[in-house]
Structures are given as structure tokens and as C-alpha cells.
Legacy VTK file of the C-alpha trace (Angstrom):
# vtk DataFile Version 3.0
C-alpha trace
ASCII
DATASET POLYDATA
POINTS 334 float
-24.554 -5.252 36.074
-21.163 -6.691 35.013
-21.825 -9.025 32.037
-21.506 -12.813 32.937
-18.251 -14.493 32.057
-17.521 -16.357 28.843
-18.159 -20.368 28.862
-15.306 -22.204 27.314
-15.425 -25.624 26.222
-12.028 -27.907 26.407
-12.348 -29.846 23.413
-10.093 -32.876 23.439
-7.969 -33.216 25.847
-5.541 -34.998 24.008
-4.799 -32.410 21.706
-3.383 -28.838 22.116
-6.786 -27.534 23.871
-5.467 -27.828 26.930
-2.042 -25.881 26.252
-4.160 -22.753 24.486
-6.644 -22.915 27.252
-3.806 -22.196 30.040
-1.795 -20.115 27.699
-4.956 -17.701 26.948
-5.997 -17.439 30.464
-2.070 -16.281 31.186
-2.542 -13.562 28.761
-5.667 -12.345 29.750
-5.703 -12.757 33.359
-5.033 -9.218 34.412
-6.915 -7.523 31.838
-9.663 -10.174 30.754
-12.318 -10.656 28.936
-13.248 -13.101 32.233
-13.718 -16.573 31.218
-14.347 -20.216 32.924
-13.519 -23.671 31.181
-16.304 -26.446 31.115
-13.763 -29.334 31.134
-11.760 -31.370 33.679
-10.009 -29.970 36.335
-7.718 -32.592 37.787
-5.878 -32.827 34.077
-5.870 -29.246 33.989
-3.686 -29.074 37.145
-1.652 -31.804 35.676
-0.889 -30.027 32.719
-0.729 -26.165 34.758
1.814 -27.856 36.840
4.345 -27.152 33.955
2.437 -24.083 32.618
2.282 -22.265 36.450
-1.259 -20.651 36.044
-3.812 -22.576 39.085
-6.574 -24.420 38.486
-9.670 -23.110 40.867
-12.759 -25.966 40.618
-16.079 -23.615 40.946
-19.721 -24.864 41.670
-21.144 -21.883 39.092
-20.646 -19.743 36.332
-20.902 -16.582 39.018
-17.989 -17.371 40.474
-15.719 -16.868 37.714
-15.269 -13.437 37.700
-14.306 -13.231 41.468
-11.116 -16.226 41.032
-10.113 -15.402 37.333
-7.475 -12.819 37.859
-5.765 -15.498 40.242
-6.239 -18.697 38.849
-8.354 -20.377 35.887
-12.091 -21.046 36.741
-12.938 -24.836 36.327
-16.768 -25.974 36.345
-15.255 -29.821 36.476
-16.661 -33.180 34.498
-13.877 -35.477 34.563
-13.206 -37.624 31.388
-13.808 -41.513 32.318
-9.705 -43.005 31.929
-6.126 -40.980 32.081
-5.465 -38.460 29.515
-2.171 -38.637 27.462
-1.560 -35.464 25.198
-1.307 -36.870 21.684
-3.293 -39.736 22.041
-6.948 -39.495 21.702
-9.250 -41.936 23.023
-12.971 -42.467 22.384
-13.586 -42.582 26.335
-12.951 -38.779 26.755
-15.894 -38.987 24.181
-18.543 -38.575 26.649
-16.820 -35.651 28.362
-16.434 -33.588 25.161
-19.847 -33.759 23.888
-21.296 -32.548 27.384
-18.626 -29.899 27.879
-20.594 -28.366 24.773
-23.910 -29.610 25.671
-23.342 -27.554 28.629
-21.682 -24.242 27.422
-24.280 -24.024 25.188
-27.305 -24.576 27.283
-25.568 -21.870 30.377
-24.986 -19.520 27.257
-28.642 -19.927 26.178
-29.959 -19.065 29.994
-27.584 -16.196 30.577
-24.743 -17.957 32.974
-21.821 -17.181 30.346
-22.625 -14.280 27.813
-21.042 -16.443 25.105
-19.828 -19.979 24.073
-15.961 -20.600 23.022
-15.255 -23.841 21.870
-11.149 -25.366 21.624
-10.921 -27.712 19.138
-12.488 -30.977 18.655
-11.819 -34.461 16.467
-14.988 -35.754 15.402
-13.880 -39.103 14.752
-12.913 -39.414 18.130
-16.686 -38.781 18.742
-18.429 -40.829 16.754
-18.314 -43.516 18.819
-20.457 -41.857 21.536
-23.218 -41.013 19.428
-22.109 -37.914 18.015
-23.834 -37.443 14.633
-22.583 -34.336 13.311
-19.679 -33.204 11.056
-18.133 -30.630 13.721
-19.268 -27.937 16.165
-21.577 -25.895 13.645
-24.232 -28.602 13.325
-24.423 -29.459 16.730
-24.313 -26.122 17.917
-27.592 -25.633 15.701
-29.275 -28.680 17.348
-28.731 -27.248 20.930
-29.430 -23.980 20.113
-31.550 -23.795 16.853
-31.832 -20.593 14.943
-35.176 -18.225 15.984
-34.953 -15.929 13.554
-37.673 -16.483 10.898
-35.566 -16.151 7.944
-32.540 -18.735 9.524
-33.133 -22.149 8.478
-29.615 -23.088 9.661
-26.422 -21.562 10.905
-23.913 -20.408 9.006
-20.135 -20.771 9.539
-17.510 -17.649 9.228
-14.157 -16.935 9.532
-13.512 -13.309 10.323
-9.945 -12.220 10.829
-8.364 -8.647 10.438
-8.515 -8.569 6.622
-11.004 -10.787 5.804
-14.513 -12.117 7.041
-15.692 -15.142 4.599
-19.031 -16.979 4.947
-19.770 -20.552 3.664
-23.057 -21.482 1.976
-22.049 -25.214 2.707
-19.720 -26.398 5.391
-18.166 -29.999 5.357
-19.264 -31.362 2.468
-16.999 -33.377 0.093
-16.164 -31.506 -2.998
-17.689 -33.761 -5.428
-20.979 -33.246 -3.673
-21.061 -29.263 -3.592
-22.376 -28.746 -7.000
-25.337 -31.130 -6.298
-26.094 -28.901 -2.056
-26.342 -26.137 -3.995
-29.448 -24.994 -3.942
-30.713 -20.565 -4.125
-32.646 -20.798 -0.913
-29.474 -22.316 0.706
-27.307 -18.923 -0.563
-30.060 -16.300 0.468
-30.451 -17.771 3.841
-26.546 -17.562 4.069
-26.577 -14.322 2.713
-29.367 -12.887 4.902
-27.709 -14.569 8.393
-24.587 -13.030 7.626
-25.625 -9.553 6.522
-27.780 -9.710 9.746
-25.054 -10.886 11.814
-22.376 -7.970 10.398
-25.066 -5.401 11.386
-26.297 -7.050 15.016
-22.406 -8.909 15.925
-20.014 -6.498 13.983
-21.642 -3.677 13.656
-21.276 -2.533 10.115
-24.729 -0.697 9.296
-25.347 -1.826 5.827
-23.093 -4.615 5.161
-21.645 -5.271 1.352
-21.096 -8.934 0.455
-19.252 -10.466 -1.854
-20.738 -13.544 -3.946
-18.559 -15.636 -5.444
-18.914 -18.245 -7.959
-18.672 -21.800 -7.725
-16.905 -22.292 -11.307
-13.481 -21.158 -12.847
-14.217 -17.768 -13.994
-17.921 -17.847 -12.850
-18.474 -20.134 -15.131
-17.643 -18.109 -17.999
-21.180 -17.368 -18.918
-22.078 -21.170 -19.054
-19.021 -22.454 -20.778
-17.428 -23.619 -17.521
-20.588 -24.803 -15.667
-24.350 -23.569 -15.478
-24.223 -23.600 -11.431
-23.908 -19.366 -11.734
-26.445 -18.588 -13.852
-29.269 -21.137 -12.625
-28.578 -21.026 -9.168
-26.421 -18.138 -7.949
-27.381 -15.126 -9.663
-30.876 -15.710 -8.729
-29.920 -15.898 -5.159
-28.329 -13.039 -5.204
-31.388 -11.451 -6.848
-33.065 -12.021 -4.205
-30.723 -10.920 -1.665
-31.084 -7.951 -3.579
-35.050 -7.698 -3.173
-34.345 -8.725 0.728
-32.125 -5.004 0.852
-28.810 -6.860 1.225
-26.183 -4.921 -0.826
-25.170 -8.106 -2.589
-23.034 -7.950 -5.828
-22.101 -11.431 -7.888
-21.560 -13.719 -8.758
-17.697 -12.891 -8.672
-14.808 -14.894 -10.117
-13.547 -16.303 -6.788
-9.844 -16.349 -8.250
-10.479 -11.800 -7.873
-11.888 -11.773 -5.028
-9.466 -11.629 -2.258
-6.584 -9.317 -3.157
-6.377 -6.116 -1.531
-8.505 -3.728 -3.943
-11.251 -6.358 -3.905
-11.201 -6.806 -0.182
-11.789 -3.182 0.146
-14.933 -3.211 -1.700
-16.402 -5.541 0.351
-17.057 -6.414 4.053
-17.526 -10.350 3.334
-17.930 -12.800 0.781
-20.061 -15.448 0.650
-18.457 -19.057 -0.557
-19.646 -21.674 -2.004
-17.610 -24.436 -0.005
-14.968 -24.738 2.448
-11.967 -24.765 0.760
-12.718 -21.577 -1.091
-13.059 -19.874 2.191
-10.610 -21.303 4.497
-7.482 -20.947 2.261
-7.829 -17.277 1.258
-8.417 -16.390 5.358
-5.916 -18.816 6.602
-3.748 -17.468 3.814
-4.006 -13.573 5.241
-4.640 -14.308 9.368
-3.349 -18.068 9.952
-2.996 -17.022 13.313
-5.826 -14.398 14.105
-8.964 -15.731 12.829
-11.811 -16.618 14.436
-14.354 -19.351 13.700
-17.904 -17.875 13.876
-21.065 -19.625 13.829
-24.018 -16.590 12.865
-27.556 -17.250 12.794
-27.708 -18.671 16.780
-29.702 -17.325 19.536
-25.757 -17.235 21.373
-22.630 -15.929 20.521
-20.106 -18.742 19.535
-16.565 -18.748 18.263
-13.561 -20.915 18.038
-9.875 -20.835 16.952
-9.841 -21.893 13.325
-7.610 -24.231 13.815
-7.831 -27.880 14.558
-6.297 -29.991 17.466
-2.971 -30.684 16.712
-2.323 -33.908 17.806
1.299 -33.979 16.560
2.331 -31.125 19.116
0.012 -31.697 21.869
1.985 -32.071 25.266
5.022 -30.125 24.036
4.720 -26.990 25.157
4.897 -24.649 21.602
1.175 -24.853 20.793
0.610 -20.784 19.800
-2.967 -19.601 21.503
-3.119 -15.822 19.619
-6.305 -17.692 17.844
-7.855 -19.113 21.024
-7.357 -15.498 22.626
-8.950 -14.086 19.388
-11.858 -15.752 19.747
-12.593 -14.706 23.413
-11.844 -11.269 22.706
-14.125 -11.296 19.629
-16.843 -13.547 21.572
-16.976 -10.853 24.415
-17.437 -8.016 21.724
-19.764 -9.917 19.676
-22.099 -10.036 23.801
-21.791 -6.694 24.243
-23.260 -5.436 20.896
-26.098 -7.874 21.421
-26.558 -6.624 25.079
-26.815 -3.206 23.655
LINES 1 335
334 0 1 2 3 4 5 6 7 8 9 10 11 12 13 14 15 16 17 18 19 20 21 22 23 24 25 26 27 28 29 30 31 32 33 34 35 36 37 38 39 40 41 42 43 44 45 46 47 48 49 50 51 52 53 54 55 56 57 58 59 60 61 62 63 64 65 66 67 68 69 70 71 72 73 74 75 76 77 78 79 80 81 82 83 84 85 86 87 88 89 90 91 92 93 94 95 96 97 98 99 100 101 102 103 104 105 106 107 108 109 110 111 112 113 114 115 116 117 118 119 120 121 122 123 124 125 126 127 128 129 130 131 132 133 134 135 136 137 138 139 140 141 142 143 144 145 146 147 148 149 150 151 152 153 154 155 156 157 158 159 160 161 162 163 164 165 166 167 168 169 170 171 172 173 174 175 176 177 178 179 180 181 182 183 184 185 186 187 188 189 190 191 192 193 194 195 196 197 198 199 200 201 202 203 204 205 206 207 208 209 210 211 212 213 214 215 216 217 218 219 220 221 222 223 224 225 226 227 228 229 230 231 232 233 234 235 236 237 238 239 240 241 242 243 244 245 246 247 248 249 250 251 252 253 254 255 256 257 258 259 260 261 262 263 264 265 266 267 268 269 270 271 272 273 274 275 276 277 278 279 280 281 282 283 284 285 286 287 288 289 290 291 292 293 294 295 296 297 298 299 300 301 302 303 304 305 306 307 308 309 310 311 312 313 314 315 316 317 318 319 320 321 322 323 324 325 326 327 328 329 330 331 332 333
């Protein structure tokens, strides 16, 4: 059997979701992976009418695959007022929030064989209830973790060079120090070596620790944060078989000799993830959330308010992601 298509959320409208969303299905048309969009069809065409690609409204995920190398599969739920690129409004609120709701829950009974998500603004979803700080969290509510040893998901960005994990997510800095717990880094540690065997197929995974002060904290000079919570967790990583080493200075750990010894390093917060990979594959990398019962990814970028409408929105990180998310299906499948 052919595998089922990929679900892929809109995110907000006003932003440069839209754009990507047309631009990917342009580039990937003839060869795939197959994907249909969970968002609203009547904008779409709006917005294709300058792009060229059609818009086809389907009833189903199954008819995806039979349309998509002519025109862009649309299961349609229409936002409540107009859309104008740029300007986000809490009404499309309602939209957004079941666009994922339902990617998630078709990716979870076997309609799509994966979930990608275009970017979101929480703050323009607050307002309808949304309670979470972005896609990871609320992924995890709709589809929580099974796996025994996953008390929560865990959030990667893997790009050509580099694949970096965060212990905690979006947290302000001042309150990292006081999230850190070791049971929070060995379940991140044990999700993502899990995830680089089952979703990227690297058969005994070597990650990375890094510190959480200057210099690893120097040996306690610089903060106590390695030595009473880190190195223990990676201890027991260690008793779990991961091949964990640390904790690293995370000022060494992402030039080219370092990155060879490795296949991903674990963070301590968001920053010291997302600069280093944004740094290498701005364009490239792919938002991951491990530790689900689906596969989900995203561009790692955000919405882009400030260009949305004008045409020069790039989509080689929304394309990313689908290729990755249909790779990610198949090793599962298999």
C-alpha cells in the first residue's frame, strides 16, 4: 500500500504560511512527498491567484494523492472574518488551533502518515483558549507520549550539520537554572537517543551534553548546576546504555571537530540550541518534536509578519520539513 499523504497545518494566515505552503507544493508537485493542507481554501485561492498553483477542496485525506500533482489538496475550515497578510487577528484564532487539533488527531488514526505544522503566533492565540507556549506542548496534549520512559516531548532542530535537543523549551532565561531538574535531562536524553535510532536511523546514537554554565561551571567556581544536576544525569544515561559524554563546555561544542564526534547534543535551553543550528542551516532546519506517538516537524522559523503578502518569503525550510517528515514515516513503517 502507498503510504497516506502528509497532513499540513496552515498556521496563521496572516503571516508567510500561506506563501511557503504554495511555494512548497510548487516544488514538490511532480516529484512529492504528497501532502494536503488542513486550512482554508477560499484564502488559499486568493493568495494562488498570484502564485498560479490551484487550490482543489477535498472531503478526505485519501484523496490527496490522486489531485496533488495538479493542484494543492485543501481539507477546508474557513477562518471566521477576511484575512489580510500582515495583520493578524485573534478571530482566525479558532481556525488555527483546530487546523492542529485535526492534523494531529488524522495523523494519530493513520489518514496522513505525519503532521507538518507552518508557523504559528501564540499571542494571537491566547485569546481562544490556547494555553500553551507553542506547538510542542500542545502537540503533547493531543498526542501524549506512550513510551514508558517519555514523560514529555522533546523539541529538536536537526539540519545538515547539526541535530540539537532542548532539555527545556520556552522558558525565560532567568528561570532555567531553577527547571532544571536530572530526571528532566535523562528523559531528554533517552527520547532523543530513541528517536535517532527509530526516526534517523543512527544505531547507537552519541550525544553531546552540554553545560548550563560558562566553562561548565569550572568545577563549581562558575555555578554548581553541572556537578549536582547534570553529571548525574548523564550518569544515568550512561546506566540506561545511551553513549552520553558531558557535561561539555557549550562554547566547544559546535565547531566542526566537535560536531564530528557527536550525532546531537543535548541543551540546556533554547537559546543555546537555536543559535548554533540557525547559525550553520538558517535555511534547512527542521523543527522536530521526538517522544510522540506521530511524526511532527516544522520550519524553524517563525511567521514573518513583516514580509507576509509580498511575495519573497523563502520555503527551502517548509520543504525540509516535509521531506524529513515523510522519511521520519517510513522508518517507523518499517
Amino acid at each position: 500500500m502507498a503510504p497516506a499523504p502528509l497532513a499540513l497545518s496552515l498556521g496563521d494566515p496572516a503571516g508567510i504560511g500561506p506563501e511557503i505552503v504554495l511555494k512548497a507544493w510548487r516544488a514538490l508537485s511532480g516529484s512529492g512527498p504528497a501532502f494536503f493542507v488542513l486550512g482554508d481554501a477560499a484564502f488559499l485561492e486568493t493568495v494562488a491567484s498570484a502564485e498560479g498553483p490551484r487550490i482543489a477542496t477535498i472531503s478526505g485525506p485519501q484523496e490527496a494523492a490522486a489531485v496533488f500533482g495538479r493542484a494543492l489538496p485543501v481539507l477546508h475550515t474557513p477562518v471566521a472574518q477576511p484575512v489580510h497578510p500582515g495583520r493578524p487577528s485573534p478571530a482566525a484564532a479558532p481556525a488555527i488551533i483546530e487546523w492542529i487539533r485535526s492534523g494531529a488527531r488524522l495523523a494519530l488514526e493513520g489518514g496522513a502518515s505525519a503532521l507538518v505544522t507552518a508557523p504559528i503566533a501564540k499571542a494571537t492565540l491566547y485569546g481562544a483558549g490556547f494555553r500553551f507556549p507553542g506547538h510542542t506542548e500542545f502537540l503533547a496534549d493531543l498526542a501524549p507520549p506512550r513510551d514508558a520512559e517519555a514523560r514529555g516531548p522533546v523539541m529538536m532542530i536537526a539540519g545538515a550539520e547539526l541535530k540539537v535537543a532542548l532539555v527545556t523549551i520556552h522558558e525565560p532565561l532567568s528561570a532555567v537554572p531553577g527547571l532544571l531538574t536530572t530526571a528532566a535531562i535523562v528523559n531528554a536524553g533517552l527520547v532523543t537517543a530513541k528517536a535517532l535510532v527509530r526516526d534517523f536511523g543512527i544505531a547507537r546514537p552519541r550525544i553531546a551534553v552540554a553545560g548550563l554554565n560558562p566553562h561548565a561551571g569550572e568545577g563549581g567556581a562558575l555555578g554548581r548546576e553541572e556537578i549536582g544536576i547534570i553529571a548525574p544525569a548523564v550518569a544515568a544515561l550512561l546506566d540506561h546504555g545511551v553513549q552520553a559524554t558531558g557535561p561539555h563546555a557549550p562554547d566547544s561544542l559546535f565547531h566542526p571537530a566537535a560536531r564530528a564526534r557527536h550525532d546531537a547534543v543535548l541543551c540546556m535551553y533554547h537559546d543555546q540550541a537555536l543559535i548554533p543550528a540557525k547559525m550553520l542551516d538558517f535555511w534547512g532546519g527542521v523543527n522536530v518534536t521526538l517522544g510522540l506517538p506521530i511524526v511532527r516537524t516544522s520550519p524553524d522559523h517563525g511567521t514573518a509578519f513583516d514580509i507576509a503578502g509580498r511575495g519573497i518569503a523563502r520555503a527551502d525550510s517548509l520543504i525540509a520539513a516535509l521531506r524529513l517528515a515523510e522519511a521520519m514515516a517510513a522508518r517507523r513503517a518499517a
